[in-house]
DRENRO-908931 format. One record per residue: residue number from 1; residue in three letters; x, y, z of N, C-alpha, C in turn. Coordinates in pm, 1 decimal, padded with zeros to 6 digits, always signed. Layout:
BEGIN
[NUM "ALA" [X Y Z] [X Y Z] [X Y Z]]
...
***
This chain:
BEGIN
[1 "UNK" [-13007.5 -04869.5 +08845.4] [-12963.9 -05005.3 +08862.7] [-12824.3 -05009.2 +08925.6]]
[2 "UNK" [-12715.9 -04938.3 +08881.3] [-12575.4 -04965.6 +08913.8] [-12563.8 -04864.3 +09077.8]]
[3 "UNK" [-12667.6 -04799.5 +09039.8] [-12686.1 -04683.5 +09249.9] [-12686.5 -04770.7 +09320.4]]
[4 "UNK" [-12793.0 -04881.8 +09334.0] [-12784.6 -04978.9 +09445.2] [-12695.4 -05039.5 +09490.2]]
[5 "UNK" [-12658.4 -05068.7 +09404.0] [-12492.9 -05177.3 +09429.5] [-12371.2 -05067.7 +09493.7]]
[6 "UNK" [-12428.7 -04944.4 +09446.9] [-12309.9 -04825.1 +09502.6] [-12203.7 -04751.1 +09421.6]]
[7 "UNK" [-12253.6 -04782.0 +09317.7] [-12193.4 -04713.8 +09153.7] [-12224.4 -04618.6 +09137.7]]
[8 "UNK" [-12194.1 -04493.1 +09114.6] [-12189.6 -04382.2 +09089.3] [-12197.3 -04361.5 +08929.7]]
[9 "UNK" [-12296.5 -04365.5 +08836.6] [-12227.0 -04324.2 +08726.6] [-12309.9 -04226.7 +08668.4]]
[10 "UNK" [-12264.3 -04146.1 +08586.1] [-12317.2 -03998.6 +08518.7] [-12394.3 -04029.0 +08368.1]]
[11 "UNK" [-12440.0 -03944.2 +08334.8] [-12558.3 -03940.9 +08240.5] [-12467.5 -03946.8 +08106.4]]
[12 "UNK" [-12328.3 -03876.9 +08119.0] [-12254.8 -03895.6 +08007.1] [-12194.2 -04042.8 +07969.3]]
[13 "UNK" [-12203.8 -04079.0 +08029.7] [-12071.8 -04209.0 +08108.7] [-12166.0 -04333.5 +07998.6]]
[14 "UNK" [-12380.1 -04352.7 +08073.0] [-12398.6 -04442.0 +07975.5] [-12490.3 -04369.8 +07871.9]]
[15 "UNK" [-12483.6 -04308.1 +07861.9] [-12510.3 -04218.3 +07692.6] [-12370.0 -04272.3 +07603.0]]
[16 "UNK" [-12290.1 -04243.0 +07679.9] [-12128.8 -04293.4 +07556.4] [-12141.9 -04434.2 +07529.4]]
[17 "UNK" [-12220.8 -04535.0 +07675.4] [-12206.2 -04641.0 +07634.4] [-12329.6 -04699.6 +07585.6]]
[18 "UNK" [-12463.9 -04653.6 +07518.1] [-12529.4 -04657.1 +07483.0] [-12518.1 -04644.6 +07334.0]]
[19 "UNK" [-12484.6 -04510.3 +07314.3] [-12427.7 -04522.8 +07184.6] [-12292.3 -04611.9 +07104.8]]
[20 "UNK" [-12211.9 -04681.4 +07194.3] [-12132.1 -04698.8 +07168.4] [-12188.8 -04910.2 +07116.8]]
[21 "UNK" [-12299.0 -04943.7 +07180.8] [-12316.9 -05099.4 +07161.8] [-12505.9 -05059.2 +07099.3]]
[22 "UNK" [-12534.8 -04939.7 +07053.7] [-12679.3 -04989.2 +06980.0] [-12604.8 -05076.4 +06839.0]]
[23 "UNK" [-12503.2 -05012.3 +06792.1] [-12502.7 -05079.5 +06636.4] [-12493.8 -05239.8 +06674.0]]
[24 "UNK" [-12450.5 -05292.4 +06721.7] [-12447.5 -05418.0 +06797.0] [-12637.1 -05466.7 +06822.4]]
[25 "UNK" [-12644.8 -05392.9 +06883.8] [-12826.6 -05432.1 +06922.8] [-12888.2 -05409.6 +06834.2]]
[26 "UNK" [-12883.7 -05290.1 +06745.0] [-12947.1 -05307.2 +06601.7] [-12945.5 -05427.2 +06560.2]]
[27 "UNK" [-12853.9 -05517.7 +06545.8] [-12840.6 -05629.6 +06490.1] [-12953.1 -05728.5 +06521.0]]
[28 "UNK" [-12920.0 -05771.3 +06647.2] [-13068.6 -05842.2 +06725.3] [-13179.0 -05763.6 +06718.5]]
[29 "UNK" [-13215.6 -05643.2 +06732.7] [-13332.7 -05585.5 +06754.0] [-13402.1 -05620.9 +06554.0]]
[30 "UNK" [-13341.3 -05602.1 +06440.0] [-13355.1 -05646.3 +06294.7] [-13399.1 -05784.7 +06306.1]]
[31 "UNK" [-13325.3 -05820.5 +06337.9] [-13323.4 -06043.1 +06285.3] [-13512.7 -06086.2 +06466.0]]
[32 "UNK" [-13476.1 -06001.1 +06490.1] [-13631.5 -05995.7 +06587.1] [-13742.2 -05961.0 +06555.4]]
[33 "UNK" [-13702.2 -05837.4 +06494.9] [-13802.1 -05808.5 +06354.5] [-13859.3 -05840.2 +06240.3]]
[34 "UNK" [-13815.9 -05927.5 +06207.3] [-13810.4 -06046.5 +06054.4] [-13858.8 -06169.2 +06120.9]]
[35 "UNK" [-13827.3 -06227.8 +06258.5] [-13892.6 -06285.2 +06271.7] [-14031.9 -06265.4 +06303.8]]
[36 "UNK" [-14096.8 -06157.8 +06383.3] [-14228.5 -06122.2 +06436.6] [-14254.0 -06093.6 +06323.8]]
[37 "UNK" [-14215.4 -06058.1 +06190.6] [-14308.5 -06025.1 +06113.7] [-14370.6 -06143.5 +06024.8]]
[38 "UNK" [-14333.1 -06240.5 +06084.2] [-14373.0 -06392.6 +06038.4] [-14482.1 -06443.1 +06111.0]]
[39 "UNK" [-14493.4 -06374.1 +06197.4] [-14594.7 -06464.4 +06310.6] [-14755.9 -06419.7 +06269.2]]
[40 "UNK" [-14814.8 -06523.1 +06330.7] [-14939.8 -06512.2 +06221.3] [-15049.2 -06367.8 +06319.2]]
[41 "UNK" [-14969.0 -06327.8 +06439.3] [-15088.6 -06235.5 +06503.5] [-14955.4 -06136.5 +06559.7]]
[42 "UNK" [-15000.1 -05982.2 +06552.8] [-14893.9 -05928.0 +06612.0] [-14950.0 -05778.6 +06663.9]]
[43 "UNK" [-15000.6 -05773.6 +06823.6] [-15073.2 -05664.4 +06903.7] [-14976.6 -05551.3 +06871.8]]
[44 "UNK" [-15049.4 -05454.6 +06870.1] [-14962.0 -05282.3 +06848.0] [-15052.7 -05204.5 +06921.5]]
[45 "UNK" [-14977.9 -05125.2 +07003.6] [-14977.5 -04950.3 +07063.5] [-14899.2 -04897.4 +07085.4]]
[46 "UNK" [-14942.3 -04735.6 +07123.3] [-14858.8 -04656.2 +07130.2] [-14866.8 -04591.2 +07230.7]]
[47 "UNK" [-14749.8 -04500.0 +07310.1] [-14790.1 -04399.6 +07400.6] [-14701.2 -04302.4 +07374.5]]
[48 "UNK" [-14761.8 -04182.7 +07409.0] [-14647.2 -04083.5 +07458.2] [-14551.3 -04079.3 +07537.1]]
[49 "UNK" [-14483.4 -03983.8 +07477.0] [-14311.7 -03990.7 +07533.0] [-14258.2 -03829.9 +07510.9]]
[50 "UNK" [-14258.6 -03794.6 +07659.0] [-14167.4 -03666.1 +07672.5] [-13991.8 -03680.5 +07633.1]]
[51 "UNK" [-13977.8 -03622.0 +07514.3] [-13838.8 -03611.3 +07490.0] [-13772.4 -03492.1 +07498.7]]
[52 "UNK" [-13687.5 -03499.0 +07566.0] [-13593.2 -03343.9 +07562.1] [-13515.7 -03348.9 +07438.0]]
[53 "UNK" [-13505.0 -03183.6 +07404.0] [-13457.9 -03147.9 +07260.4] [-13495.7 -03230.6 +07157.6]]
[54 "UNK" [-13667.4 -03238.2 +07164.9] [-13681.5 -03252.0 +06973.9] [-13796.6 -03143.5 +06990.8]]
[55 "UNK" [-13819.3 -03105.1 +06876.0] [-13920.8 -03014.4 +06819.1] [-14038.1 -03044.3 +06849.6]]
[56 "UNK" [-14084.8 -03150.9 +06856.2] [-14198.4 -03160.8 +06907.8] [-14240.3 -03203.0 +07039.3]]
[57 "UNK" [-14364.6 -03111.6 +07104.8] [-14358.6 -03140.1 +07251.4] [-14391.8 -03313.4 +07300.2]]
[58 "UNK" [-14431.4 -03375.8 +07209.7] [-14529.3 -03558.5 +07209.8] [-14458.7 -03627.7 +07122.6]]
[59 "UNK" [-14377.2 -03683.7 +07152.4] [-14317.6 -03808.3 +07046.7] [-14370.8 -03970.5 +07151.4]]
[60 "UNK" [-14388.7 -04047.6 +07034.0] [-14420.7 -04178.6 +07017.3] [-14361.9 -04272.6 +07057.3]]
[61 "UNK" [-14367.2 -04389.2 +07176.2] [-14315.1 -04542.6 +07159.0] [-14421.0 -04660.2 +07121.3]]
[62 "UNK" [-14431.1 -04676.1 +07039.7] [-14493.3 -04834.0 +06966.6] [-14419.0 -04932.8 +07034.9]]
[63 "UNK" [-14508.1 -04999.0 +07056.6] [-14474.9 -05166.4 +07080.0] [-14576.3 -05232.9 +06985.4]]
[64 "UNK" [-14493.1 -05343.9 +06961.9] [-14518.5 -05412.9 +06891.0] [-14515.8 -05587.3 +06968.5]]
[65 "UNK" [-14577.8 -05674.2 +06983.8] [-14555.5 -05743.9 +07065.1] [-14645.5 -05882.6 +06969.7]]
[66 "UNK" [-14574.2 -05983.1 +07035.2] [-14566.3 -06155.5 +06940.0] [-14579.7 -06269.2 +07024.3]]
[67 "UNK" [-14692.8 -06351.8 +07022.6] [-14655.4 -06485.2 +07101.8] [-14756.4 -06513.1 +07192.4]]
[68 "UNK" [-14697.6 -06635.3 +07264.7] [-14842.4 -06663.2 +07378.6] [-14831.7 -06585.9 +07525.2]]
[69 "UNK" [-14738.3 -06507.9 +07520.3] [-14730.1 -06411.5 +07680.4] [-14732.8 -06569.8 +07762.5]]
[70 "UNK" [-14646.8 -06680.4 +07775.3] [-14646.7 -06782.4 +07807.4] [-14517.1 -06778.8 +07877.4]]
[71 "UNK" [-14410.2 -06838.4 +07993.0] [-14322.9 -06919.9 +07957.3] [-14279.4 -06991.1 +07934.5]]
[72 "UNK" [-14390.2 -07076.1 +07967.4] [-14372.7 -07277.9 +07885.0] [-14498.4 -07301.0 +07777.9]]
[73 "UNK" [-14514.9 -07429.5 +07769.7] [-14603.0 -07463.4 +07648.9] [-14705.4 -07536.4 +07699.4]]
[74 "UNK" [-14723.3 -07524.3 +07847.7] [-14826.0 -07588.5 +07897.1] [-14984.1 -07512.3 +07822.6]]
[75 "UNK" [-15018.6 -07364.5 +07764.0] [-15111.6 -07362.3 +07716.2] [-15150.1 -07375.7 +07596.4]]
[76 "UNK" [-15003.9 -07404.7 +07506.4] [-15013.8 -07428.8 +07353.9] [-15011.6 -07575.0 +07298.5]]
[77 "UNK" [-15105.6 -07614.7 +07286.2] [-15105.1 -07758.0 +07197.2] [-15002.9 -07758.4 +07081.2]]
[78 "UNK" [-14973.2 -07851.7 +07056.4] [-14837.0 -07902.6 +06926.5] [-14742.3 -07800.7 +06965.4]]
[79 "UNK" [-14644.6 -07838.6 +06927.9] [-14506.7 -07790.4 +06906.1] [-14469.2 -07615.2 +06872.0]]
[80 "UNK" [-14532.2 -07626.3 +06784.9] [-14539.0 -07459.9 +06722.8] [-14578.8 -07334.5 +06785.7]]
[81 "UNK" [-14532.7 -07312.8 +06886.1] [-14544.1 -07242.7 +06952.8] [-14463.9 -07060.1 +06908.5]]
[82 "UNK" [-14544.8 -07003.3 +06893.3] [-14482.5 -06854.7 +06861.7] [-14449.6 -06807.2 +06949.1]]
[83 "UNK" [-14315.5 -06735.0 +06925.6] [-14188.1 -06643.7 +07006.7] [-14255.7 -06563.2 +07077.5]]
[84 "UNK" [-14202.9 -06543.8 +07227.1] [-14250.6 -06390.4 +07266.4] [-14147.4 -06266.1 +07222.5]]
[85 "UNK" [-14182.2 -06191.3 +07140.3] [-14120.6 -06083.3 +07101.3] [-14193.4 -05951.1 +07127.6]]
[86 "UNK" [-14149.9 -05848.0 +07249.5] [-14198.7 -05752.9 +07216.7] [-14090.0 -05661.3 +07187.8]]
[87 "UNK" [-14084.7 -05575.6 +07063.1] [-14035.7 -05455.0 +07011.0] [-14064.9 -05305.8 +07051.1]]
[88 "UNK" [-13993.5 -05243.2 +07055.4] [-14028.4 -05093.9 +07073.8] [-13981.2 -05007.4 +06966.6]]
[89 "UNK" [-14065.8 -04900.8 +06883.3] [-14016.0 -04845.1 +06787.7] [-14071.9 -04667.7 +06814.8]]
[90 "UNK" [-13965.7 -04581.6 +06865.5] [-13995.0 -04488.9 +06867.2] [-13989.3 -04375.1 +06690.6]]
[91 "UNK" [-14069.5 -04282.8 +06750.3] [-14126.1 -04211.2 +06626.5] [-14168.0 -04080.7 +06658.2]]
[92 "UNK" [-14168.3 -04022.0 +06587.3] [-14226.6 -03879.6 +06634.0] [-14415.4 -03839.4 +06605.7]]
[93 "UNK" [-14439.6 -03927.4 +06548.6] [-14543.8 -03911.7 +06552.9] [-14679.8 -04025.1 +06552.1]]
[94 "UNK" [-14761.3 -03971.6 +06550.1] [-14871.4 -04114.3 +06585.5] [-14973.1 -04132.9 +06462.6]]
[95 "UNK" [-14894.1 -04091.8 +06305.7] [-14930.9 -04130.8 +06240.2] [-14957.0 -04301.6 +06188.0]]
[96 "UNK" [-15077.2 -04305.7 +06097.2] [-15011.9 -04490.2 +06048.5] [-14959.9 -04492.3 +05978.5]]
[97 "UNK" [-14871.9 -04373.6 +05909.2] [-14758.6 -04456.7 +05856.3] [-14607.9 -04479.5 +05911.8]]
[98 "UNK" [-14660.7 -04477.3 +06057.5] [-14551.6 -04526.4 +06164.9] [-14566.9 -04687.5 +06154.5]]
[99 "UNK" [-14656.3 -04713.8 +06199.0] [-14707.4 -04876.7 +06142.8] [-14675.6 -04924.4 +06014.9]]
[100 "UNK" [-14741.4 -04847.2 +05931.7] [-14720.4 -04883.9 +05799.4] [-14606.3 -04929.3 +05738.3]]
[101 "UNK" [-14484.9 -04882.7 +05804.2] [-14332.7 -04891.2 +05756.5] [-14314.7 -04977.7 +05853.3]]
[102 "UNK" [-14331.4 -05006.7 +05938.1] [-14302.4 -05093.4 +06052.2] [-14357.8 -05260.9 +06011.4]]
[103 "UNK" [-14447.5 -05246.1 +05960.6] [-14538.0 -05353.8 +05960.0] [-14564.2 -05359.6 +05773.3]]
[104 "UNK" [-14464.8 -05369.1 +05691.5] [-14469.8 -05290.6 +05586.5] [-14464.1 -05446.5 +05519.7]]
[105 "UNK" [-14353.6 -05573.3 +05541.3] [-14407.7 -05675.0 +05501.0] [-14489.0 -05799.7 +05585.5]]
[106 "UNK" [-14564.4 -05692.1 +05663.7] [-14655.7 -05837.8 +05700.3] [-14781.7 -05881.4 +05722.7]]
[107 "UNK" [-14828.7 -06006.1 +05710.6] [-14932.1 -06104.6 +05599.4] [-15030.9 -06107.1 +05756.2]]
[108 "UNK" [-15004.2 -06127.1 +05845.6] [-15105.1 -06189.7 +05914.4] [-15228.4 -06078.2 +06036.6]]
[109 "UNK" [-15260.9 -06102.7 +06112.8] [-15350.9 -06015.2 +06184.4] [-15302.0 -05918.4 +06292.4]]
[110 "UNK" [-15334.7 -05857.5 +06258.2] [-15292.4 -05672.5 +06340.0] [-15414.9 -05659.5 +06439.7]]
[111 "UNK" [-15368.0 -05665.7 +06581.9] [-15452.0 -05657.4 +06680.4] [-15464.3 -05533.2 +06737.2]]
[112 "UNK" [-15526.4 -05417.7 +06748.2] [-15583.4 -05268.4 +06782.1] [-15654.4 -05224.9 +06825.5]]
[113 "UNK" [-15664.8 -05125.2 +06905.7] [-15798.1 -05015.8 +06944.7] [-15861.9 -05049.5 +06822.0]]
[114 "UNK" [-15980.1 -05015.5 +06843.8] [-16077.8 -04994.7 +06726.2] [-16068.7 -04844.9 +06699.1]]
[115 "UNK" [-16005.6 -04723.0 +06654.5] [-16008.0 -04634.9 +06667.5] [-15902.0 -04628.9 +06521.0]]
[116 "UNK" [-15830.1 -04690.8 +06550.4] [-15656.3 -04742.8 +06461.0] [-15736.1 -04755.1 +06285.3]]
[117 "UNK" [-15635.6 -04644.2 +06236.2] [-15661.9 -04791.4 +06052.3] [-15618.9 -04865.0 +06073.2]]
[118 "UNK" [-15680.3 -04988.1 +05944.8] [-15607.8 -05111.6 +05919.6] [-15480.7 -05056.1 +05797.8]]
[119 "UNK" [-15383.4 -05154.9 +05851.1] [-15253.9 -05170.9 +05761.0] [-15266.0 -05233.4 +05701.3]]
[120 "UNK" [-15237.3 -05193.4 +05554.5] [-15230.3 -05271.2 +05374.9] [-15171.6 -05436.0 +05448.7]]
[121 "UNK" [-15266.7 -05507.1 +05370.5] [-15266.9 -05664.6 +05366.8] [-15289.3 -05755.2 +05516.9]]
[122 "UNK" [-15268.7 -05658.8 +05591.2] [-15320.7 -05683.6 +05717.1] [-15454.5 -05682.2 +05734.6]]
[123 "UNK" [-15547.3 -05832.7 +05859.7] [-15618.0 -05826.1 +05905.5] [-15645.1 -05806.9 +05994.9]]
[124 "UNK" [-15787.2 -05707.9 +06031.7] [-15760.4 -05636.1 +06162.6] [-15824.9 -05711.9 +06257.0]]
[125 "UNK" [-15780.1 -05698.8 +06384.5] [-15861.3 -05719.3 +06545.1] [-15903.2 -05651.9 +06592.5]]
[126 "UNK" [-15959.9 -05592.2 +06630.0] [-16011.9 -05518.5 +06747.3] [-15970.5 -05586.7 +06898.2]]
[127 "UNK" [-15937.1 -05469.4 +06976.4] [-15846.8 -05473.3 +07118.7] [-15960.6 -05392.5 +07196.2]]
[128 "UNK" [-16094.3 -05436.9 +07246.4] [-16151.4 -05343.8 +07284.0] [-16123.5 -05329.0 +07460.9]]
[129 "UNK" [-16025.2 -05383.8 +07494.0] [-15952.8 -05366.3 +07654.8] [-15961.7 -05208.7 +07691.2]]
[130 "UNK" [-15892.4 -05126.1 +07609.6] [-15863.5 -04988.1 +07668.5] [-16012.8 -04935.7 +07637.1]]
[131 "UNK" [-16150.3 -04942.8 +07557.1] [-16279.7 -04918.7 +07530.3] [-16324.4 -04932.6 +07701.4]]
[132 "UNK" [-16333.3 -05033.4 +07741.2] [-16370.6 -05126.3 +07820.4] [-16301.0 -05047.6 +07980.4]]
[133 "UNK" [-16155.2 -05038.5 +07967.8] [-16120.9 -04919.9 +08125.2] [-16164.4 -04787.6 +08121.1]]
[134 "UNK" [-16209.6 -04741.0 +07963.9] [-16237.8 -04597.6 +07977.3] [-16360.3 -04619.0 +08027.3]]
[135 "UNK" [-16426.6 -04714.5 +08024.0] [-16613.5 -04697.2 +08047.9] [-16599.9 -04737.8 +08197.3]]
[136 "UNK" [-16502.4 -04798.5 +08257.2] [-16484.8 -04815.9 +08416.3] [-16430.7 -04704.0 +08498.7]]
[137 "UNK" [-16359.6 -04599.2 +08410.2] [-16317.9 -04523.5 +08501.3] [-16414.4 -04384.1 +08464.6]]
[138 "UNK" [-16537.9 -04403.0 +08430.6] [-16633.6 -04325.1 +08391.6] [-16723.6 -04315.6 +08501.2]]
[139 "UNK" [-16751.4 -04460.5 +08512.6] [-16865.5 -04486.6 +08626.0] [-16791.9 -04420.2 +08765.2]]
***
């Protein structure tokens, strides 16, 4: 982003400043979290992620994602319209109790591969989209 404009900057430079404003974004990234975990439907996956220097060769990013994928309210009747929130929660592994802690107080429907457990008190969806490209890129 800052190359184009003609900025030069080094890998140390925003690593320092990365670390230096997450405790700051922690903040928002929490109070974002408390709210999506209110919302009555909330889609989850995961993919792999090559990380340098951890122990394991496959670590995890979850998303977690909230809302009508809308930017106005032209497709939502009444007022109440749910937030778009999508979250990212990395992890090292692609267990559910990556979810499980993630999604640890909440009440409403968990949308998934069919492949996925269901999470305690959660109701499940089935997401059969990625079912559905594997059988297209078969043919």
């Amino acid at each position: 982003m800052f190359k184009q404009y003609g900025i030069e900057l080094n890998r140390k430079t925003m690593s320092s400043w990365m670390l230096k404003i997450t405790p700051l974004l922690m903040l928002i990234y929490e109070r974002m979290h408390r709210i999506q975990l209110q919302q009555p439907v909330i889609h989850a996956d995961e993919t792999t992620l090559k990380v340098i220097h951890e122990d394991k060769n496959k670590c995890y990013m979850w998303v977690y994602c909230t809302g009508t994928d809308s930017p106005n309210d032209e497709n939502i009747e009444g007022k109440n319209k749910p937030p778009n929130i999508v979250l990212y929660d990395y992890q090292n592994s692609r267990a559910g109790r990556c979810a499980k802690d993630y999604l640890k107080d909440f009440n409403g429907t968990l949308q998934r591969h069919w492949q996925w457990q269901p999470v305690q008190k959660c109701t499940r969806a089935f997401c059969l989209v990625r079912d559905y490209a594997e059988t297209i890129c078969e043919w």
